[in-house]
N, C-alpha and C positions, 0 to 999 in steps of 0.2 A: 200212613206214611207215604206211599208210591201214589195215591190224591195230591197229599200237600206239592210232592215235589215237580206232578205234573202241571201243576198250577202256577207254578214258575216261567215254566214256558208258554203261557198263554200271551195273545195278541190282541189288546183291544181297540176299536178304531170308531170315529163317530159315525153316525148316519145322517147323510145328506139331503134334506127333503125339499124339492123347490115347491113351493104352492105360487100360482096363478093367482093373485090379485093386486088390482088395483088399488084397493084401501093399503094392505100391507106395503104395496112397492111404494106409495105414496111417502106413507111413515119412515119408510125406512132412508128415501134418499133425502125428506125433510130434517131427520132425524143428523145424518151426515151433513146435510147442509148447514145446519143450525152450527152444529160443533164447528164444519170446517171455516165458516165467518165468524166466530169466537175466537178462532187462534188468530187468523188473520188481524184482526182489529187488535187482539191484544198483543201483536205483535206489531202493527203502527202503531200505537198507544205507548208501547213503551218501549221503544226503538229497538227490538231485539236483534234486529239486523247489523244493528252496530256495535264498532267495536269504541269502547270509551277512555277518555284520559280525565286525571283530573289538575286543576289549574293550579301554577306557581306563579306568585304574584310579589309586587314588591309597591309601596305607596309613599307618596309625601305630600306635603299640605304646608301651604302656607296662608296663613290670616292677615288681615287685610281692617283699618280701621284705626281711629283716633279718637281718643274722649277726655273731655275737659271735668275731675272733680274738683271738689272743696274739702281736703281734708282737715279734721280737726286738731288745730297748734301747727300745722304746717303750710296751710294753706291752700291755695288751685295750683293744680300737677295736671298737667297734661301726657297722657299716657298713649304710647306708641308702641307698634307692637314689639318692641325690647323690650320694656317694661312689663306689657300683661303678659306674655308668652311664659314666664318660668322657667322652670330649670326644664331638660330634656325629661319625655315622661314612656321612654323606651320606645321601641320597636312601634311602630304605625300609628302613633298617637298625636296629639298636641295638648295644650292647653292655654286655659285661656282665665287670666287674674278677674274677678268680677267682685271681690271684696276686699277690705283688709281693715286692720290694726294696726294702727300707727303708735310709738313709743320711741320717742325724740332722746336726743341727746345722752342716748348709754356711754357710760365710762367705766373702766375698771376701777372695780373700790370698794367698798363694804356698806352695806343697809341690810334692814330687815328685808326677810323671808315675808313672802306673800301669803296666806292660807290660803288653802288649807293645805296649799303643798310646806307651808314652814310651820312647827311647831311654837303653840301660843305656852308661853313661859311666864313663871313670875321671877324670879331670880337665874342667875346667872349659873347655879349650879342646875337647873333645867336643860342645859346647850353641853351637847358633845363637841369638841374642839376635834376641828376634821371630818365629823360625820358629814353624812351625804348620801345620797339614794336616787333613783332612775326619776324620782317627780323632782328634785332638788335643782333650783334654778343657780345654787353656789354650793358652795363649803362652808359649813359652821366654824366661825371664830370662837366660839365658845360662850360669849357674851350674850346676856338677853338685853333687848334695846325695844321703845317705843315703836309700836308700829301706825297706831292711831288714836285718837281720845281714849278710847276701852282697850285696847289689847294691846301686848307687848308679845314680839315673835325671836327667834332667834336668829342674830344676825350672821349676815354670810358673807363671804370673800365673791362678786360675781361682776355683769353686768347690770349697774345699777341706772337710773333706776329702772326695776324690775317691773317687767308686762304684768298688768293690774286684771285688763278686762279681759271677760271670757268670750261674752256673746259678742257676737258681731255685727256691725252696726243695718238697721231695720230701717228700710228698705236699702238696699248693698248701693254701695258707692259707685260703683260701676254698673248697675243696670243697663244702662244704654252700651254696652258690650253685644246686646240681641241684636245691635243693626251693623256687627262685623259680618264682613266674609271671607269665608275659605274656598280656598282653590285646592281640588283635591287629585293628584294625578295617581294614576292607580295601570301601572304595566303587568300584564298579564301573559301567561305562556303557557303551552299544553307540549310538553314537549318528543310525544308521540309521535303529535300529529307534524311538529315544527313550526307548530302555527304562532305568530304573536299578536297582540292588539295592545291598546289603550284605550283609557274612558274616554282620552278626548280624540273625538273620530277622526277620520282625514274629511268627512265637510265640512266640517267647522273650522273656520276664520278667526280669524284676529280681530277683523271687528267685530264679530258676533258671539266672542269668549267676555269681549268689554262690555256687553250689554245684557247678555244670557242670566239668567239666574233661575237655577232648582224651582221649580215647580211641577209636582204630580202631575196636572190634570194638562199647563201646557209646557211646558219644556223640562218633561220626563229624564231629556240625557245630560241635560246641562251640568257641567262638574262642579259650577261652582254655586256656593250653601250659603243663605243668608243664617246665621247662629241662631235667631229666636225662632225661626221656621225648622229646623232641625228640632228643639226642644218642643216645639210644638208640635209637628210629627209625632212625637215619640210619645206624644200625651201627657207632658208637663208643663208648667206654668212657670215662661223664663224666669220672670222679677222674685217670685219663691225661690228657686234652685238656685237662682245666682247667690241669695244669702249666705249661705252655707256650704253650698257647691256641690256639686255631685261627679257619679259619670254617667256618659250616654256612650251608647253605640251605635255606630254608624254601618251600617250591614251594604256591600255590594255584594251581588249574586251574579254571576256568570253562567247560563244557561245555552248553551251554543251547538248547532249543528251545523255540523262543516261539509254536508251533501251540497254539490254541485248548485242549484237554483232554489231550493231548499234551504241553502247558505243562510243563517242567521246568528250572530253573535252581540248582542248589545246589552251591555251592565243594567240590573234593576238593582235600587236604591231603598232600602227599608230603616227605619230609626225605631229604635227602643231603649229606656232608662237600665241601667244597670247594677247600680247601687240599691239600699234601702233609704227611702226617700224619705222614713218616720222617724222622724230624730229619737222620740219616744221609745221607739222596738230598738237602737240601737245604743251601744253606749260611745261609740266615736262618729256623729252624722257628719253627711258632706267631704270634704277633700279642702288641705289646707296646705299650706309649708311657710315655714320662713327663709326670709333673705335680710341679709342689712346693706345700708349705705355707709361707707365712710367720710369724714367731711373733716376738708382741708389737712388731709394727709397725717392728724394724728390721731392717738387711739379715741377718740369716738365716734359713735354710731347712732344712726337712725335705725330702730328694727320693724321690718314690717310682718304680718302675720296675713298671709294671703289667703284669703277662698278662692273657689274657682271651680271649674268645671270640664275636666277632662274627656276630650272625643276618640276614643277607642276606634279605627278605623280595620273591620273585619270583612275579608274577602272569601268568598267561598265560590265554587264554578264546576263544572262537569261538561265536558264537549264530547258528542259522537261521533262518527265517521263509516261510511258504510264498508261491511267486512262480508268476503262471503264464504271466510269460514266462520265467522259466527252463525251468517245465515243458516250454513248447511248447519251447524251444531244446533240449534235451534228447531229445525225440520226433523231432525232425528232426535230429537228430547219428545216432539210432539205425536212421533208416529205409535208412541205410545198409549196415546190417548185411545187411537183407534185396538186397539186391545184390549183397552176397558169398553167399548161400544161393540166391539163383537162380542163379549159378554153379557152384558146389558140388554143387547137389541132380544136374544129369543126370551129373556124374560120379558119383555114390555110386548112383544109380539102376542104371547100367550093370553098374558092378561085382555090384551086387546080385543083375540077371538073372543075368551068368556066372557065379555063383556056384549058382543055383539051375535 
């Protein structure tokens, strides 16, 4: 017992041994050297000096283009961008009509049900009077009525008459929509820093925004995007997509450091498809809507059934700035390193002599 307790008050401490050599002093400050250009580099590599914000941005876009079709029962329509633009398709988007279905002269009134959304009847006690359902293009009158040589369906109270075709027409009516352009303006803010920009620079002109157009390899910044070179970016085949329509996305990246001569802020531009482009793997392919016209102020309609191709316009960004309290935070995370190398080092020393 009076062992164990003196054992308590024991004092222990390391022993110091300097050895004289060359080979070891070598190793050792190569050793140091190695790590200490390790941190450094990985600390320009990935700016640990700095302190970072990330970007709040805000976009709009307007298209640009006119195109003459031939539709079928209506005729050549010349469409502008009122016409192919749609309805609003939220926050940072557009879109753009490249198909449709035309079905002339709707009026309110009663005809047969279309299959397979209308049930095929043979008499008239087949027909619920009132029924209806989320595919029901009317209300059942109750009657079953003629739909064509073979089938009778039951008729409905609706807009008649009622849209027939499904598919839409091969190759899309508006193809030549791949030779619009959009102008895309895209303001961006970090507001740590207080810094602002836009994609369109302060060099750029007024003449050379009329002439400029997007390209990779020579005019990287240009804002504004011919539509089949966007789909083609993005590794799709406009005259396919247009049929049926899709979405893409339009990616700007904001990558910026806001050191002194080091100063660099300029948007990069990447495209990718974002929908499922296999009509097959889905069971709704493409992007569609309707709209109607009215004509001559009474109740009838033109109704159109639009494809088309919505451009999703996505901003992402990160800007540094040199801080030096990060700096020091950074210096004092790393001085830790050197704690695991004065542990390290007399093992590799040792090994070293036995070896030698």
């Amino acid at each position: 017992m009076p062992c164990k307790l003196l054992n308590l008050c024991e004092y222990e401490t390391h022993k110091l041994v300097r050895i004289q050599s060359v080979r070891l002093g070598s190793l050792k400050w190569t050793f140091n050297g190695v790590i200490l250009m390790f941190i450094c580099i990985m600390m320009l590599w990935n700016k640990e000096y700095q302190e970072h914000d990330y970007v709040v941005s805000s976009v709009t876009a307007k298209v640009k283009g006119v195109a003459l079709t031939s539709l079928p029962d209506v005729g050549d329509i010349v469409w502008d961008v009122v016409d192919y633009s749609g309805p609003s398709q939220g926050k940072n988007s557009f879109f753009v009509v490249t198909n449709v279905i035309v079905t002339k002269k709707q009026r309110q009134g009663k005809c047969p049900e279309v299959p397979p959304y209308g049930k095929v009847c043979r008499t008239d006690e087949d027909c619920v009077k009132g029924f209806w359902d989320q595919h029901s293009h009317g209300v059942q009158t109750g009657a079953c009525v003629k739909f064509d040589v073979t089938r009778k369906t039951c008729e409905v109270s609706a807009w008649c008459p009622i849209e027939t075709k499904k598919k839409p027409p091969k190759p899309a009516l508006l193809a030549s929509a791949e030779n619009f352009t959009v102008l895309i303006k895209n303001n961006i803010r970090f507001p740590n820093f207080n810094f602002m920009r836009r994609n369109i620079l302060p060099e750029m002109t007024e003449s050379y925004l009329k002439r400029c157009q997007f390209n990779r390899r020579t005019e990287p910044s240009c804002p504004i995007f011919r539509l089949g070179d966007i789909v083609k970016e993005a590794k799709e085949n406009f005259s396919e997509m247009a049929v049926e329509g899709g979405v893409i996305g339009i990616q700007i990246k904001w990558d910026c450091n806001l050191d002194g001569f080091l100063r660099n802020c300029l948007p990069k531009y990447s495209f990718r498809r974002l929908d499922e482009k296999e009509s097959n793997r889905t069971l709704y392919p493409g992007l569609n809507f309707r709209y109607y016209i009215t004509e001559n102020g009474v109740e009838e309609r033109t109704l159109f059934k639009a494809f088309g191709i919505r451009f999703d316009v996505m901003v992402f960004g990160k800007a540094g700035k040199f801080s030096i309290i990060q700096l020091i935070i950074f210096i004092g995370s790393t001085l830790s390193y050197y704690t695991l190398v004065s542990v390290i080092q007399p093992f590799l020393f040792n090994l070293f002599q036995m070896q030698n």
